[in-house]
N, C-alpha and C positions, 0 to 999 in steps of 0.2 A: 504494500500500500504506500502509495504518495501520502506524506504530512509534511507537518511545518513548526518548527520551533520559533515560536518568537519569543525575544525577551532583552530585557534593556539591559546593557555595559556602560561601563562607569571606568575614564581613565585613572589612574592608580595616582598621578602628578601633572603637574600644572603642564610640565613640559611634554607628560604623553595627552594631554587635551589638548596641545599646539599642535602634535604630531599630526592627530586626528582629524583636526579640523580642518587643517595643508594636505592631508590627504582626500577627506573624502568634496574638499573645494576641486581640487586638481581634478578628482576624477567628475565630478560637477563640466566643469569647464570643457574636458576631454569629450565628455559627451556632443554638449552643446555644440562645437566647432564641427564633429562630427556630422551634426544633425542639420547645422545650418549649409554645409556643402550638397547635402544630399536635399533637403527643402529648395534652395536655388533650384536646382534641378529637374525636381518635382515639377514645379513652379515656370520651367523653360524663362528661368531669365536670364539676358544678354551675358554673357562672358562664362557662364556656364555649361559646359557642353555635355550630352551622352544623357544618361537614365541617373537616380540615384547611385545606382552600382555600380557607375564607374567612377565615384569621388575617390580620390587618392587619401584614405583612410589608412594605409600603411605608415605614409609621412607623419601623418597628425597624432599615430600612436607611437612613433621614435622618436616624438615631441614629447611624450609623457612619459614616457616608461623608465628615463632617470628619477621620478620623484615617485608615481606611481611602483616602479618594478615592471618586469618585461609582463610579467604574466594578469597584472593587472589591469593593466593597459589593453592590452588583447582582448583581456574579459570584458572593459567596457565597450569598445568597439564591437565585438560578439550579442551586446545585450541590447545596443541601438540596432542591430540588422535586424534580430527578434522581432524588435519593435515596430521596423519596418514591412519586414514579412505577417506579422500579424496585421496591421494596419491596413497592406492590398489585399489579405482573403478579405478581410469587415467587408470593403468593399467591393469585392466581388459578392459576398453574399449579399450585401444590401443592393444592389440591382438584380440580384437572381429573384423574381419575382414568387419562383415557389420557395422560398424561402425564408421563413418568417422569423429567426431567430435575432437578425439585426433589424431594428426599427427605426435608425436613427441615423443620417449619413455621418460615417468614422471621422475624425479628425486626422492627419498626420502625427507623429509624435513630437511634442512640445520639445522647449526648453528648459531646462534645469535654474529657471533665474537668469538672472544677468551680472555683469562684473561691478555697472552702476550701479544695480539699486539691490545688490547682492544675490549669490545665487546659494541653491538648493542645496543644502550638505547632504549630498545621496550616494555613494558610489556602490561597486562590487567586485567581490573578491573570488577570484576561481577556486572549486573545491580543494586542490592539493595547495593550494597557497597559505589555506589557516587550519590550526587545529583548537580542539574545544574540549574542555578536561570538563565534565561535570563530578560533583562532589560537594563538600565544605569549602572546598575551595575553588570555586567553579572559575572557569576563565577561559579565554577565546586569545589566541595571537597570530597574530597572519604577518606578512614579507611587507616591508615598506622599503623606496628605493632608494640609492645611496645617495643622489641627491638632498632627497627629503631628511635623510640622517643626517647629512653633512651639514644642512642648513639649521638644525635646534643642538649640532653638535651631539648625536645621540649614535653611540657604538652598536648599539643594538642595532640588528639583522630583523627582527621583527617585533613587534606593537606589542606588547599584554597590557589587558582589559577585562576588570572585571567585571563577571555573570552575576546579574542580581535575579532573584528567585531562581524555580529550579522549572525544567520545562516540561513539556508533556510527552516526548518520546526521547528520554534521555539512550535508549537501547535498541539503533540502529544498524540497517546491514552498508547502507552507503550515505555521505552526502554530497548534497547537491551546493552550487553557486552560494556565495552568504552576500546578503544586502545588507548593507548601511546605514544607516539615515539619522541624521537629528532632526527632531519633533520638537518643533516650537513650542507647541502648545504647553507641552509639561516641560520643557528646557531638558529633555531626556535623550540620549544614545539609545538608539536600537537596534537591535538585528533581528532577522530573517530567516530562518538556515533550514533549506527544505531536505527532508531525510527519508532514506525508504525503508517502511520498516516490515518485519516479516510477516508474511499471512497466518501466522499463529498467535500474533495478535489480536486478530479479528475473535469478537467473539461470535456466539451461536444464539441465534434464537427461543426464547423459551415453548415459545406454542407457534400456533400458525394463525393468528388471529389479523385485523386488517385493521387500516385509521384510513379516514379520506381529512383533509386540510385544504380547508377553503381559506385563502388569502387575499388581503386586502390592505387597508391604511388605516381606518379609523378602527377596525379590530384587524390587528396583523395577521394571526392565523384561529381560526376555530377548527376547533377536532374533534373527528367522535371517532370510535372505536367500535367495534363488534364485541366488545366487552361491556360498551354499555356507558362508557367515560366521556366524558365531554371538557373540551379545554380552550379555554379562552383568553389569547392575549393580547390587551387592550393598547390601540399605538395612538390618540389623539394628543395626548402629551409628546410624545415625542413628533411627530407631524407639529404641532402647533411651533415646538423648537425648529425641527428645520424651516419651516417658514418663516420665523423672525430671524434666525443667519440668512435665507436667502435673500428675504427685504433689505438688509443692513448690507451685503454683500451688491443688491440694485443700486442701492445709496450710496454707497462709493463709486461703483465705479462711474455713473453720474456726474460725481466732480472730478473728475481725471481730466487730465488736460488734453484736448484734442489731439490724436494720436497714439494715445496709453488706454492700452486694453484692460491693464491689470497695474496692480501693486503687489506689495511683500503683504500688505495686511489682508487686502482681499484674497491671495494666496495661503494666507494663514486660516483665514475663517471658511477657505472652502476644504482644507485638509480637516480643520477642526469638527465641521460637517459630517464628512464622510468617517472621522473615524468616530463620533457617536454614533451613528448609523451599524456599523461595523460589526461596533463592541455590541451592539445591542441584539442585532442577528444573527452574529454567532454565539450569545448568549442563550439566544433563544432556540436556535437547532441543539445547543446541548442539553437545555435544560428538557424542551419535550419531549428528542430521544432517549433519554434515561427513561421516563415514565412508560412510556410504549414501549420498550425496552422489559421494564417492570409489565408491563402488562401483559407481555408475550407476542408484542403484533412482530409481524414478520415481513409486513408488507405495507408503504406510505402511500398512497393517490393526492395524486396534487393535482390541480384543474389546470388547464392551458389559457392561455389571455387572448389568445387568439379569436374566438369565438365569442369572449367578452366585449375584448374592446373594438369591433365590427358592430357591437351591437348595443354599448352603451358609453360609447367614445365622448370625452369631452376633455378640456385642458384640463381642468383640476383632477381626473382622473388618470390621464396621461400622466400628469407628474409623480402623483402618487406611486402608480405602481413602476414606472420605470426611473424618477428623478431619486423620491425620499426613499419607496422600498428597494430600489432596484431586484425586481421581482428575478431576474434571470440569476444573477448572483447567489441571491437569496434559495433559489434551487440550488443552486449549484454547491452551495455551502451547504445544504440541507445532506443534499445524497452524499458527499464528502462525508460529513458526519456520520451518516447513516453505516457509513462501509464498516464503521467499527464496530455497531454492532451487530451484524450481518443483516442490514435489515436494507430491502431492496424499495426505493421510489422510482414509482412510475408517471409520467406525466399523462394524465387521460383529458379528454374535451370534460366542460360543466359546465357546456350553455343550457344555460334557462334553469337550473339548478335551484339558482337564487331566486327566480319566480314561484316555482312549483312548490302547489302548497301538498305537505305533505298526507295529509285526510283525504281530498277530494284528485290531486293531481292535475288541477286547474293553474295554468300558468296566466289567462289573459283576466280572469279577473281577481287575485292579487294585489295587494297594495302595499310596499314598502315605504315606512316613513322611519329616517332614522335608520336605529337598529332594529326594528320592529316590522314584522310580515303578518298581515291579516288577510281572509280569505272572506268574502259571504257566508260559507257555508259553516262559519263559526274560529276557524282555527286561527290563535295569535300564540307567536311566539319569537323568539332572538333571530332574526333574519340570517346571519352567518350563520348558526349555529344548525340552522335547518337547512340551509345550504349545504352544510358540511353531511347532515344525515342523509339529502337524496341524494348526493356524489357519490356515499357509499352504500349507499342499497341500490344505487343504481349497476354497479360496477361490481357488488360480491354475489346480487340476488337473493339475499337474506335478510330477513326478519333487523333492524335493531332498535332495541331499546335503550334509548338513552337512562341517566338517571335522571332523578329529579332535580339536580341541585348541579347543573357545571362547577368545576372548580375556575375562577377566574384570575388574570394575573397582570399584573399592572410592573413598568420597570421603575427601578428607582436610583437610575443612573451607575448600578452597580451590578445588580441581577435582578432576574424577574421572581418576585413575591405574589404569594397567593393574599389577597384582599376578599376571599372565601373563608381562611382558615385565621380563626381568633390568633392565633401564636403566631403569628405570621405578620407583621404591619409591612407595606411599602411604604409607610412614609415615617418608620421609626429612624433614629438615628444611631448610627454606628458608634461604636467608641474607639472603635483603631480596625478597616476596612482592609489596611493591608494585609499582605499573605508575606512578607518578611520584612526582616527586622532594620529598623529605620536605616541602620549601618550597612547593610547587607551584608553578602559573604566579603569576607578579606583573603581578597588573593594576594600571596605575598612570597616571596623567596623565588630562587631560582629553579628553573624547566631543568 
């Protein structure tokens, strides 16, 4: 199985925070030149000749590779072509008309900032160039170039940094490329480091039971279960946040001065955006797959948007499901999660789902206000939620009884809390949120 270790590094001295900074700016830079020869290109403007593929990307990486290292340098240049070879399929798919998985024409790949108004501390490092000691004294060191030594006067052949908390596949067969980056937002180092780890990980499903998951914005996901469960996680708090960053993120860029697309601060609040968003959604694939997990299901149904939004399209719901929830990700992090524990999603049609009343099986007359579905013929009840129940009586052909009582779950910028169960508040206060200790681990002595 593919996964991913994230977790923040802390340099050990002022002078390996310079280190760091000279480095992951260089590889910033390295990019960006990169990216700008190949955009000309793109772009067919004057003095730039051939396709992206033929910018002279060699030179520009023996331009780095004294501060970077040879092998670093290669890696960045290796992770803009990525970039760019992702970017032509988008495009290809989003004119393939049978094709509905792109909705939105691809951008080319950006900039990393700029020198003026400062850029992106982002870079990356090739697998054999770092190693990662987990433990008490957890720590990550990778090759920095002798340039870059010569210039903080630093002997050392490679960086140590250390691993604050510990991560979630410490016990892997390979790893992959390690990303960089400083987060503005928390003033934090981080990494990336994706690692494959063995299919004996995976666990086994207890039963064979089914869940359908009807998603959305104003309730993220409702679930019911052939067990009879029902689960409800509530997103207009957080929708209502993303909408006041994205207003305040309109409002600047408003006063930019004719010609400036962007700044560092609306740069900042659209990272700060996406990673509430993030932490919230993979919060929430973890938290529901343990339950269903517990429950024994063996198998997720998710509805496809397709069929939705053909049929209830509008801008505010446009953004919702592809801006704040980015609904495709949001599967895609879903089945990712799911693999661990052997539990397979399928993506099925759930048009008219959300109409269909479940008593009489009347979709035209219907009336959704709200959260709320009523029928004539008497039936009222949580509109997602009974959405979620014909998805999956539509798709198992079985009887389900939900219970009486959904458990309901609201987030509280930390995890999602049941606002069902007395012992449970979302909106109590923690007294110390973190999972380690203010100091972290201390890495210290010599490899």
């Amino acid at each position: 199985m593919k996964r991913t270790n994230t977790f923040a590094v802390r340099p050990l001295t002022d002078d390996d925070e310079r280190v760091l900074r000279d480095l992951l700016d260089a590889s910033a830079a390295l990019w960006n030149e990169i990216n700008y020869q190949r955009l000309m290109r793109y772009n067919d403007e004057d003095g730039f000749e051939g396709d992206v593929w033929d910018a002279d990307t060699g030179a520009l990486e023996g331009k780095y590779k004294g501060v970077l290292g040879a092998s670093t340098a290669q890696t960045v240049r290796r992770a803009n072509t990525e970039a760019w070879r992702s970017f032509f399929e988008n495009k290809k798919q989003f004119h393939d008309e049978s094709n509905t998985s792109v909705t939105e024409h691809p951008d080319p790949p950006g900039f990393r900032g700029n020198e003026d108004d400062g850029r992106v501390l982002k870079g990356v490092v090739r697998k054999d160039a770092y190693t990662v000691e987990w433990g008490n004294r957890s720590r990550l060191e990778m090759v920095v170039g002798k340039e870059l030594r010569d210039r903080h006067n630093s002997p050392k052949s490679r960086l140590r940094l250390e691993i604050v908390g510990k991560p979630n596949w410490p016990d892997y067969d390979d790893q992959g490329r390690l990303e960089l980056w400083y987060d503005e937002t928390d003033c934090t180092f981080r990494a990336s480091q994706p690692v494959t780890v063995s299919a004996d990980a995976r666990d086994t499903p207890l039963a064979d039971e089914k869940a359908a998951l009807d998603i959305g914005a104003n309730t993220l996901v409702a679930c019911t279960t052939t067990t009879g469960e029902q689960y409800l996680y509530e997103g207009r708090e957080l929708f209502q946040r993303f909408r006041e960053t994205t207003r305040e993120i309109a409002r600047l860029q408003s006063k930019l001065e004719e010609g400036r697309y962007s700044s560092e601060r609306i740069q900042r609040l659209y990272r700060k955006r996406t990673r509430r968003r993030d932490h919230a959604q993979e919060a929430l694939c973890r938290d529901l797959l343990e339950r269903l997990y517990a429950e024994g299901v063996d198998t997720v149904y998710i509805g496809g948007l397709t069929d939705v939004l053909d049929t209830h399209w509008s801008v505010e719901t446009n953004a919702k499901t592809h801006n704040f929830w980015a609904f495709k990700q949001f599967t895609e992090r879903l089945a990712c999660t799911a693999e661990e524990y052997g539990i397979s999603v399928e993506v099925r049609s759930e048009a008219w789902t959300s109409q269909e009343c479940p008593q009489c099986g009347s979709t035209d007359r219907t009336t959704r206000h709200q959260d709320t579905l009523t029928c004539p013929c008497g039936f009222e009840g949580h509109a997602d939620l009974t959405a979620s129940e014909t998805f999956l009586r539509r798709h198992t052909e079985q009887a389900v009884r939900p219970m009486a009582r959904p458990v309901r779950f609201q987030w509280d910028n930390d995890q999602w809390r049941s606002t069902t169960d007395a012992s449970s508040n979302p909106k109590e206060q923690r007294t110390d949120p973190s999972t380690v200790h203010r100091d972290g681990n201390v890495a210290s002595g010599e490899s």
